[in-house]
N, C-alpha and C positions, 0 to 999 in steps of 0.2 A: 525475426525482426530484421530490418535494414544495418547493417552496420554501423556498429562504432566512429563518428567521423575522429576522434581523439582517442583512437585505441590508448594511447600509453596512459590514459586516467580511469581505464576497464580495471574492476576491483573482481577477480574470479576466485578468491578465498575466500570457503566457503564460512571459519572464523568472522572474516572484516563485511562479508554478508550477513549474519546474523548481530552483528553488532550493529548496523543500517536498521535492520526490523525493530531492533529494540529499542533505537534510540528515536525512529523518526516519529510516531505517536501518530498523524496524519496523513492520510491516504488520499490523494486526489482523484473521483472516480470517473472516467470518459464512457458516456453513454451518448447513444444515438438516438434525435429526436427527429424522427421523419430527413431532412436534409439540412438539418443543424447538429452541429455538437451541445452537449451539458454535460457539466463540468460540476461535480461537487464534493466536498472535503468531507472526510469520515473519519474517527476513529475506527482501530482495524485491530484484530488478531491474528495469530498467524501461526501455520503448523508448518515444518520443513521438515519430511520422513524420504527418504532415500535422495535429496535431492530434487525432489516435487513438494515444490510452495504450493500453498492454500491458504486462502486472505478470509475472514472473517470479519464480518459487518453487521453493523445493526440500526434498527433504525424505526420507525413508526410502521407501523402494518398497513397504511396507505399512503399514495402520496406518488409526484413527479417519478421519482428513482424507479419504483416497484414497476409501476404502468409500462415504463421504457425496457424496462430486461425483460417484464413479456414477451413486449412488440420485438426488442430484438436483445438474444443474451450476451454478443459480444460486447467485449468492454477494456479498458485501455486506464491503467494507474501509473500514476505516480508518487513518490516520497523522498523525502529531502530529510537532513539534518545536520548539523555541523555547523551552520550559517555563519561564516566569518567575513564581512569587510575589511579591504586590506588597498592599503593604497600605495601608490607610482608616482613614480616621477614626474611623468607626464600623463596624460586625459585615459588613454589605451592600458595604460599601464594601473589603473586604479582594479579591484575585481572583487569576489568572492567565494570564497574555501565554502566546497558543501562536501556531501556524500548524498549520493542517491540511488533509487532505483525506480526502473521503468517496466512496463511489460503488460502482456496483455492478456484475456484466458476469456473463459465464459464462466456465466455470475448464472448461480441458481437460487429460487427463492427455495429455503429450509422448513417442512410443513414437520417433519418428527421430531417431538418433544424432545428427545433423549442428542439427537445432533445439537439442536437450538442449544440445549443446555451445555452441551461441550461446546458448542462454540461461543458464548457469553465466558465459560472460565477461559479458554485460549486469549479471546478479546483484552480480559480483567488482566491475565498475565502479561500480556504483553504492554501495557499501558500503564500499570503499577507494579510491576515485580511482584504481585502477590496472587495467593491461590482461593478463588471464591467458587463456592459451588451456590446452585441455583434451584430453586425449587420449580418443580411444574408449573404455577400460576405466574410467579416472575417471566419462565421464558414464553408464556403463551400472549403475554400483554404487548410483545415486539416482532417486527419481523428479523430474521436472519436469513442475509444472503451470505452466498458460499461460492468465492472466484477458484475454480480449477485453474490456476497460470499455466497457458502452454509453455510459455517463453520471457525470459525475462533479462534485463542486463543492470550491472552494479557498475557504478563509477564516482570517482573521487579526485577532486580537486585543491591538490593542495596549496597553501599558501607560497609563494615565490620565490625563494634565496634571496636576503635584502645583501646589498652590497658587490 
């Protein structure tokens, strides 16, 4: 990806990264529709094994999303959480504390039962802290896509020093 233009708000602990996954709940997904962007919010799971993130998705077995990572499977997310308004003194000086993450990978649709199902517990975990397992007819009723992130960047912005 392009550079950091605010390196010194780059979060590369891989702790205060996994704390990001847990906390943000929604995934904003960038797909390519012929020579527009679409844009739309997911709930998401997420596996991080040697330092390779893997985003877990679900969703209706047809529809807008599915048809686009056909036609093309790059794809482009975002996640936020932390959301503080914080205010200045003056207009420039008013802002917002987040944590985020950005990045990009390719999104495959998941046809084997036995992934689908691991990826619905990874999903469950990551959005309630708890462990569901799933039976065959649950995971064949949805689809699950599966982003391999090539690349990715964490950053956080903290509230100000007042005084």
């Amino acid at each position: 990806m392009n550079g950091m233009t605010r390196r010194e708000r780059e979060v590369t602990d891989i702790n205060e990264i996994i704390k990001i996954l847990d906390s943000a709940k929604v995934l904003h997904l960038g797909l390519v529709d012929g020579d527009e962007a679409y844009v739309v919010p997911m709930n998401y799971g997420y596996t991080l094994v040697d330092g390779k993130l893997t985003l877990w998705l679900h969703g209706a077995k047809r529809g807008r999303k599915l048809d686009l990572i056909r036609a093309n499977p790059k794809v482009f997310f975002e996640m936020e959480c932390g959301i503080q308004p914080f205010e200045g003194e003056i207009a420039c000086k008013y802002g917002i504390t987040y944590s985020s993450i950005m990045g990009r990978g390719k999104a495959e649709i998941v046809e084997d039962i036995e992934i689908k199902k691991s990826a619905l517990s990874f999903l469950m975990k990551t959005q309630t802290g708890k462990d569901f397992e799933f039976e065959d007819k649950m995971a064949a009723v949805v689809s699950v896509i599966k982003i391999d992130v090539s690349d990715f960047t964490a950053k956080h912005r903290p509230a100000p020093k007042m005084g």
